[in-house]
N, CA, C and O of each residue as an XYZ file, in Angstrom:
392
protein
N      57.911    140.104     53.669
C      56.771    140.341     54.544
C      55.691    141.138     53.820
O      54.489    140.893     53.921
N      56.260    142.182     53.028
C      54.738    143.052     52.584
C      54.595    142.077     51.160
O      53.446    142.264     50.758
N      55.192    141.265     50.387
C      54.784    140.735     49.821
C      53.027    139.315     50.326
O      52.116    138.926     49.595
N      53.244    139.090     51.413
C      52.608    138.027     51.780
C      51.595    139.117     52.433
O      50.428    138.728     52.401
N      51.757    140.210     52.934
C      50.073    141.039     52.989
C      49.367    141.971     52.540
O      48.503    142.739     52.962
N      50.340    141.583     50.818
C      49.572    142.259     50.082
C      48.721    140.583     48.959
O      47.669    140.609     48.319
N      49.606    139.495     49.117
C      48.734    138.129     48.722
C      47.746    138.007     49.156
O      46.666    137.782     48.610
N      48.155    138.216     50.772
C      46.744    138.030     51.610
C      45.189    139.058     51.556
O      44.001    138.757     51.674
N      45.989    140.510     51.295
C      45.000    141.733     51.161
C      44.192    140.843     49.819
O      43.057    140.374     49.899
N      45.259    140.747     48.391
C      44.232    140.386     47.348
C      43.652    139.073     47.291
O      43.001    138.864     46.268
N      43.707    138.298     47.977
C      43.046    136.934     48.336
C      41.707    137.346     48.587
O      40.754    137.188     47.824
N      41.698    137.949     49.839
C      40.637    138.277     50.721
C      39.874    138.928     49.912
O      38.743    138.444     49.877
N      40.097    140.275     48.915
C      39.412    141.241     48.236
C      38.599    140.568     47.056
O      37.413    140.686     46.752
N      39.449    139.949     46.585
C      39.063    138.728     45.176
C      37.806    138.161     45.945
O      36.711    138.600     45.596
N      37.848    137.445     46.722
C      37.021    136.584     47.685
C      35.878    137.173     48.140
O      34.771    136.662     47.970
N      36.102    138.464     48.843
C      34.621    139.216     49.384
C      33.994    139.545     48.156
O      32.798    139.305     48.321
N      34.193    139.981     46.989
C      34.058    140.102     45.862
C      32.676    139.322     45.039
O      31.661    139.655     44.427
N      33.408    138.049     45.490
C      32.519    136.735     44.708
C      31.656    136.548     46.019
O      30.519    136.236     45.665
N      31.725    136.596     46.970
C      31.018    136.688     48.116
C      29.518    136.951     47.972
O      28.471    136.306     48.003
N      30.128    138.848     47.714
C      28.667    139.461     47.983
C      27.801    139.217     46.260
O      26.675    139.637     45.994
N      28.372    138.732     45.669
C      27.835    138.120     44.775
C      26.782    136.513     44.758
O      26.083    136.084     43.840
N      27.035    135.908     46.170
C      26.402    135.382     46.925
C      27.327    133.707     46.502
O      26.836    132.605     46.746
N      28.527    133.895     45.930
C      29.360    133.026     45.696
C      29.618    131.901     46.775
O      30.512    132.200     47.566
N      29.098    130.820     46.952
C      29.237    129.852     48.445
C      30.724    129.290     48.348
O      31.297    129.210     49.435
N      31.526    128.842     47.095
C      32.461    128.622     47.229
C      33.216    129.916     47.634
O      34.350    129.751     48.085
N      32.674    131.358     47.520
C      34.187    132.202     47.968
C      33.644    131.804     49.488
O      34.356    131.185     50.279
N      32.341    132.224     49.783
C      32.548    131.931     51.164
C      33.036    130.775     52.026
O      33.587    130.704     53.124
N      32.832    130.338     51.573
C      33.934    128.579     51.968
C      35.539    129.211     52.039
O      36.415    129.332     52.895
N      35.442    129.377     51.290
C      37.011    129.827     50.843
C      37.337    130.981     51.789
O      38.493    130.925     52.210
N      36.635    131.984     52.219
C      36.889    133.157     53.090
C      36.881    132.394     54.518
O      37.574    132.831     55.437
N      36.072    131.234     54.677
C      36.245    130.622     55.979
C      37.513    129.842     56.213
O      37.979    129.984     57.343
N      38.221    128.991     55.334
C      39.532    128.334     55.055
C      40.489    129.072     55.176
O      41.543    128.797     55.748
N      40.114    130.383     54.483
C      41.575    131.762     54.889
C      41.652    131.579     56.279
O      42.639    131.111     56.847
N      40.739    131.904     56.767
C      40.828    132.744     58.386
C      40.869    131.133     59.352
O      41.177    131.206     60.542
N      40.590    129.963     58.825
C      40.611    129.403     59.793
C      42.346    128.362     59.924
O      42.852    127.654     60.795
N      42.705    128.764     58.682
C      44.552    128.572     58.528
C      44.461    129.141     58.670
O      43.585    129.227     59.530
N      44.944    130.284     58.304
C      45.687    131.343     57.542
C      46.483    131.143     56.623
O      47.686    131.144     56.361
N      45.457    130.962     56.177
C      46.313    130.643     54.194
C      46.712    132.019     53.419
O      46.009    133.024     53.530
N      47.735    131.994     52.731
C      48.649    132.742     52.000
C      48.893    134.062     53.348
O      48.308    135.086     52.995
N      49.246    134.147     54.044
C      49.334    135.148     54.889
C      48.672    136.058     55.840
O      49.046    137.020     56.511
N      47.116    135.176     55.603
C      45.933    135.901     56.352
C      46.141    135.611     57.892
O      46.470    134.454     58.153
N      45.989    136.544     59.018
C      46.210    135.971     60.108
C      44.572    135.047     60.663
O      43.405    135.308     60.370
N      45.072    134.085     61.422
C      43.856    132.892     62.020
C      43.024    133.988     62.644
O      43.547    134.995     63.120
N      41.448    133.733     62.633
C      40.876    134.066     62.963
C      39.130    133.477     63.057
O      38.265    133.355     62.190
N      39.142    133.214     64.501
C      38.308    131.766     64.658
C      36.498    132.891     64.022
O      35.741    132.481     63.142
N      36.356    133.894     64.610
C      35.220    134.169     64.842
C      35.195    135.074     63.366
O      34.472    136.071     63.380
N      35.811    134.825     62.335
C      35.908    135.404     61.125
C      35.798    134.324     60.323
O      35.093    134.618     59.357
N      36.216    133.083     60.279
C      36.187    131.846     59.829
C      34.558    131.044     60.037
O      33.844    130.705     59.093
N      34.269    130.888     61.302
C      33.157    131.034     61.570
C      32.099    131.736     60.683
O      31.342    131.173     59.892
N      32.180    133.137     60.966
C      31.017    134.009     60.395
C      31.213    133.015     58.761
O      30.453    132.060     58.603
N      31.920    133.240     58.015
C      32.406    132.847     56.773
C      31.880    131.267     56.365
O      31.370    130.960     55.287
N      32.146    130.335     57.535
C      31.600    129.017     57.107
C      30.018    129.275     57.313
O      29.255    128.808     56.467
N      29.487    130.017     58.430
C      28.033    129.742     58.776
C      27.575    130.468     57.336
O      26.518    130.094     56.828
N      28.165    131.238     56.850
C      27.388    132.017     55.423
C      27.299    131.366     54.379
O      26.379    131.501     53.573
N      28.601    130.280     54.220
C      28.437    129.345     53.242
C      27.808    127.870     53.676
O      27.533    126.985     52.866
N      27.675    127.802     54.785
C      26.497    126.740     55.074
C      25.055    127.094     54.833
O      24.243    126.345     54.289
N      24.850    128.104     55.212
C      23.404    128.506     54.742
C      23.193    128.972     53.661
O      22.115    129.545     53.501
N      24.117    128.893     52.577
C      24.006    129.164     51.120
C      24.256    127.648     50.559
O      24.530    127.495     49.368
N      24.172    126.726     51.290
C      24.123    125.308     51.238
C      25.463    124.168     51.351
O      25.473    122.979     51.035
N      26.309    124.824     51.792
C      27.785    123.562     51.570
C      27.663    122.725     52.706
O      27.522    123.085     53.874
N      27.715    121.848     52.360
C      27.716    120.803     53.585
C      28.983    120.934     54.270
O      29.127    120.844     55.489
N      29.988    121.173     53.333
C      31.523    120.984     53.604
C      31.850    122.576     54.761
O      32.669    122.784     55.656
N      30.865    123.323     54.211
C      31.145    124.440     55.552
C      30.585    124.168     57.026
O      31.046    124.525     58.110
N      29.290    123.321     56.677
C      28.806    122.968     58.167
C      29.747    122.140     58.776
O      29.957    122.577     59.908
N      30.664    120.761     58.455
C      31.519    120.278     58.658
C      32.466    121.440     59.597
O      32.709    121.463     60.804
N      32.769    122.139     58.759
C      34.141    123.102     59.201
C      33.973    123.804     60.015
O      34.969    124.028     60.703
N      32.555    124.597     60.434
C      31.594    125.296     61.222
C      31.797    124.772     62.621
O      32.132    125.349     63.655
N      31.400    123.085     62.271
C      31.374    122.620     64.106
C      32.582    122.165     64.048
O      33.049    121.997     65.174
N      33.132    121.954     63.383
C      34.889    121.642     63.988
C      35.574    122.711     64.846
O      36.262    122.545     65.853
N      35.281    123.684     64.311
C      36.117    125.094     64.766
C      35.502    125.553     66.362
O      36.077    125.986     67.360
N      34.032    125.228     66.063
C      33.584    125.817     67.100
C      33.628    125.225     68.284
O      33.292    125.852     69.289
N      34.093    123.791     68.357
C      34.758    123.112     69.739
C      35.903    123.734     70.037
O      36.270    123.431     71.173
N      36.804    124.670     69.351
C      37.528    125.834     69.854
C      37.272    126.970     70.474
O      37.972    127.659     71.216
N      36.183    127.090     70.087
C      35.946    128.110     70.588
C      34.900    128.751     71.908
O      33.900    128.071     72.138
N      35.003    129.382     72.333
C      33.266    129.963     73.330
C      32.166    130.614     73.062
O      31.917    131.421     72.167
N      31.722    130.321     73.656
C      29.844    130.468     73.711
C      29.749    131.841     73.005
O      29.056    132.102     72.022
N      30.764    132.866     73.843
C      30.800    134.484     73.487
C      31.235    134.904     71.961
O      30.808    135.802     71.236
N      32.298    133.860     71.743
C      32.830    133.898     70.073
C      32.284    133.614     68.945
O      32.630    134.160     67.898
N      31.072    132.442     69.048
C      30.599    131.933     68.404
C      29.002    132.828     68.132
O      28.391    132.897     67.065
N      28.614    133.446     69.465
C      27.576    134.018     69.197
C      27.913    135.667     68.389
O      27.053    136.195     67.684
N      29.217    136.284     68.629
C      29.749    137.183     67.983
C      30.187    136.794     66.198
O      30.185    137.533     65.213
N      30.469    135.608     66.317
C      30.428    135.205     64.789
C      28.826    135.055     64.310
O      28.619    135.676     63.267
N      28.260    134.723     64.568
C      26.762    134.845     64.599
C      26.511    135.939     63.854
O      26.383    136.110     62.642
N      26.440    136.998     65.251
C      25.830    138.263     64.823
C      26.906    138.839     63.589
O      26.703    139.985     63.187
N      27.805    138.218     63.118
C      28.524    138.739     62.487
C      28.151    138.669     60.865
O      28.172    139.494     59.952
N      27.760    137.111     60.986
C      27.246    137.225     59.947
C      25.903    137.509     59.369
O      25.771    137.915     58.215
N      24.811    137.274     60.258
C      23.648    138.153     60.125
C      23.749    139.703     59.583
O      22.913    140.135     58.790
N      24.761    140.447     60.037
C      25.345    141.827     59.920
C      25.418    141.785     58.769
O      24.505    142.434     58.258
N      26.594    140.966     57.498
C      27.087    140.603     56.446
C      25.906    140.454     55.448
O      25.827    140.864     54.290
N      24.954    139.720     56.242
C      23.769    138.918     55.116
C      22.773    140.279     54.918
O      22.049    140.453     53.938
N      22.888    141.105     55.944
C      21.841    142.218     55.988
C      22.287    143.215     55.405
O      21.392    143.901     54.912
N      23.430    143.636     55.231
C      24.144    144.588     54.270
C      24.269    144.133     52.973
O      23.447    144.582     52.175
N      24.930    143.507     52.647
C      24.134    142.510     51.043
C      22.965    142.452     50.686
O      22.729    142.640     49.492
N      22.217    142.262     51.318
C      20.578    142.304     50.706
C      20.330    143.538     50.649
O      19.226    143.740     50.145
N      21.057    144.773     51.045
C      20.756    146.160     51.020
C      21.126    146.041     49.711
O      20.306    145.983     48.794
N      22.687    145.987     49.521
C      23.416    146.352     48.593
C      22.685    146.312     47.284
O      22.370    147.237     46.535
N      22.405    144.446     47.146
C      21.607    144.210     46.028
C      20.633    144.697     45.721
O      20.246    145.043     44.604
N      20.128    144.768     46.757
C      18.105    145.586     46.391
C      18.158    146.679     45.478
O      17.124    147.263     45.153
């Protein structure tokens, strides 16, 4: 068990990493964690979300795909919380970098 959340801790860390580096494949990839839960990450629709909408607007087609798939799971309230979630994300990064 702590083997698989500490895979999952360094998955995720590796990943935000290349992220705020403005990396579209990690963000793809941070949306695929959370929307399995791959290597041990637990599912998480409105984290997957935030994650595909960041790598759709950093251009993947393959996240917009994944974006509206998920979000026929989900509600109006989740989706607009993934929203603001990632607006949050995009606005702290552009701090960071500046």
């Amino acid at each position: 068990m702590g083997n698989s959340i500490q895979s999952a801790r360094f998955l995720i860390e590796s990943r935000l990493r290349d992220a705020a580096r403005g990396d579209m494949q990690a963000l793809y990839d941070l949306g695929v964690a959370y929307s399995c839960g791959v290597s041990g990450v637990d599912i998480d629709l409105i984290e997957a979300h935030k994650w595909f909408n960041l790598s759709a607007v950093a251009g993947s087609e393959e996240a917009q795909a994944c974006r509206a798939e998920i979000s026929e799971e989900m509600t109006a309230r989740e989706i607009a919380e993934a929203q603001r979630q990632a607006r949050a994300w995009l606005s702290l990064n552009r701090r960071a970098a500046a």
